[in-house]
Structure formats: structure tokens, C-alpha cells
C-alpha positions in Angstrom: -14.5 -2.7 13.5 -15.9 -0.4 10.9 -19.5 -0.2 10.1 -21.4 1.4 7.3 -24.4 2.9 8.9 -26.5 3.9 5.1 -25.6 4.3 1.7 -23.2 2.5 -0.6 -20.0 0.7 -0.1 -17.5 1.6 -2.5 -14.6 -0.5 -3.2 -11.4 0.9 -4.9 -8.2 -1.4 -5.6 -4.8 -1.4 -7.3 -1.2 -2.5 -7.2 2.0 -0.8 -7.6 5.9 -1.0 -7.2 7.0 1.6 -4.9 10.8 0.8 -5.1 13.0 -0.8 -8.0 16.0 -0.6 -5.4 17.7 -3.4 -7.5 18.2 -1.5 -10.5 20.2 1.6 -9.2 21.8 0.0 -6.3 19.0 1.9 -4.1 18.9 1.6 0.7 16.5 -1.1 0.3 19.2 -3.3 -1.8 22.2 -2.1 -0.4 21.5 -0.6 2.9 21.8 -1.7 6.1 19.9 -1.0 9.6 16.3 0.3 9.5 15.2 2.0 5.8 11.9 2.4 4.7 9.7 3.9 1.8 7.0 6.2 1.5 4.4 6.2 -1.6 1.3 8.4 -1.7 -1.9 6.3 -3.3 -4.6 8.1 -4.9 -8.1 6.7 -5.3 -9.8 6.8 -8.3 -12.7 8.5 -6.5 -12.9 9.9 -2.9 -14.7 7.8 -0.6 -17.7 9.9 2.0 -15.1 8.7 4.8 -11.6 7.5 5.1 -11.8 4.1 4.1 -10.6 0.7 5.3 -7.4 -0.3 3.5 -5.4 -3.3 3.3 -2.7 -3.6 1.5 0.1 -7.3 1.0 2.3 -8.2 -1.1 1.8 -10.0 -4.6 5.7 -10.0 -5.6 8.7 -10.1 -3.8 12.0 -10.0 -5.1 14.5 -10.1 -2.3 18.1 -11.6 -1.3 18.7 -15.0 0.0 21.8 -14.0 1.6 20.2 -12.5 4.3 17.4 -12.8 6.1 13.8 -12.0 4.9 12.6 -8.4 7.1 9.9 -6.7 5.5 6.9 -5.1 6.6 4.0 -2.9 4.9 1.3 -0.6 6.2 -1.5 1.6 5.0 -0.9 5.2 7.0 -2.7 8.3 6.9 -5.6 6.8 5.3 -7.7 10.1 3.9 -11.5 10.4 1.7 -9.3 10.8 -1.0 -5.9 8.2 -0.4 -3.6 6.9 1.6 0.3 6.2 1.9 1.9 3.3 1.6 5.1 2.6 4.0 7.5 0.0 3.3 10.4 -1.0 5.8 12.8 -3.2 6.2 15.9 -3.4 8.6 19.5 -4.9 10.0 20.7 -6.8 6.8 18.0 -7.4 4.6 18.3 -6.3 1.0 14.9 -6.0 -0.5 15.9 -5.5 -4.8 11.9 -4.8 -5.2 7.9 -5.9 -4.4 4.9 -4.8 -5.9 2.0 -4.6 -3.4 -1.6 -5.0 -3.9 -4.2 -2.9 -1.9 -8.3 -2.7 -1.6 -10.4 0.0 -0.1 -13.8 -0.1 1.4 -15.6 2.6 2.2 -18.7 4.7 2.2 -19.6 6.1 -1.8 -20.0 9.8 -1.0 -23.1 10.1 -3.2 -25.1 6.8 -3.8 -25.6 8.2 -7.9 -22.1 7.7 -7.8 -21.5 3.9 -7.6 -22.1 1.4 -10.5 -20.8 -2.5 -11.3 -18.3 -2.9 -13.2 
């Protein structure tokens, strides 16, 4: 559990598509056995503190041929961003998602924050 002991919370989101595998007949559409991709994320601001992340799917655009293995994580979660792994493995072909993520953390200088 992570807890904010003063200050702000900050809260930074976005969404993005890390792959388009589909499009140029990419490893996550065509391979086979365990591939995976690797996007660095930027926030818009750098939190006092690495952050909490969580990051899910809001498209995914996949095969029905064969079976449906995909998995997605937040790694190396910095003050300033993070990078987001996707993997998939034996047959799957994955032609392309778009994932969503949130942050929450500690604003590194209470002036800093505002609604909006």
C-alpha cells in the first residue's frame, strides 16, 4: 500500500497505442512464442515520488484464430515516467491495443497543482 504522508496528490493520465503490428505485418501479428513491447511514458509533470500507476486496456484488436494471451504492466515507474510492457506468447497474434494508464502521486510543490 502507498500512502501520502502531506502535501498534494497529483494525478496524471493518458492512453496510447504502443504497437500497430497489423499494419506492417509486425512479432505481435505474425510471431510466434513469447514477444513483447516496450514504450517509454512521459508525464506531463514529475511527481515528488515515483507514483502509483495502473495501466488496462481500452481497445483490443486481436485474432480469433488463436487464442487470446496478452498481458501489460507498468515497469520502472520513475518522478518523471514510466514504461509500458506489453507481451504476448505461443500463438497469439495481437494486430494492435491502445492502453489507458493513471498516475497518483505526491505534487512535488503544492503551488503546482490546480483543477482542471
Amino acid at each position: 500500500m502507498t500512502h501520502f504522508i502531506k502535501g498534494k496528490i497529483a494525478i496524471d493520465q493518458g492512453e496510447l497505442i504502443p504497437f500497430s503490428d497489423f499494419e506492417n505485418d509486425g512479432p505481435m501479428w505474425t510471431g510466434e512464442g513469447p514477444r513483447e513491447i516496450r514504450r517509454a511514458v512521459a508525464f506531463g509533470t514529475p511527481f515528488a515520488t515515483p507514483p502509483v500507476v495502473q495501466v488496462g486496456f481500452s481497445m483490443l484488436d486481436i485474432s480469433n484464430a488463436a487464442g487470446a494471451r496478452i498481458d501489460v504492466t507498468a515497469e520502472d515507474i520513475g518522478r518523471t515516467g514510466f514504461v509500458l510492457r506489453v507481451g504476448t506468447w505461443a500463438d497469439s497474434r495481437i494486430a494492435r491495443v491502445r492502453v489507458a494508464w493513471i498516475a497518483f502521486g505526491s505534487c512535488p510543490d503544492e503551488d503546482l497543482w490546480e483543477i482542471g
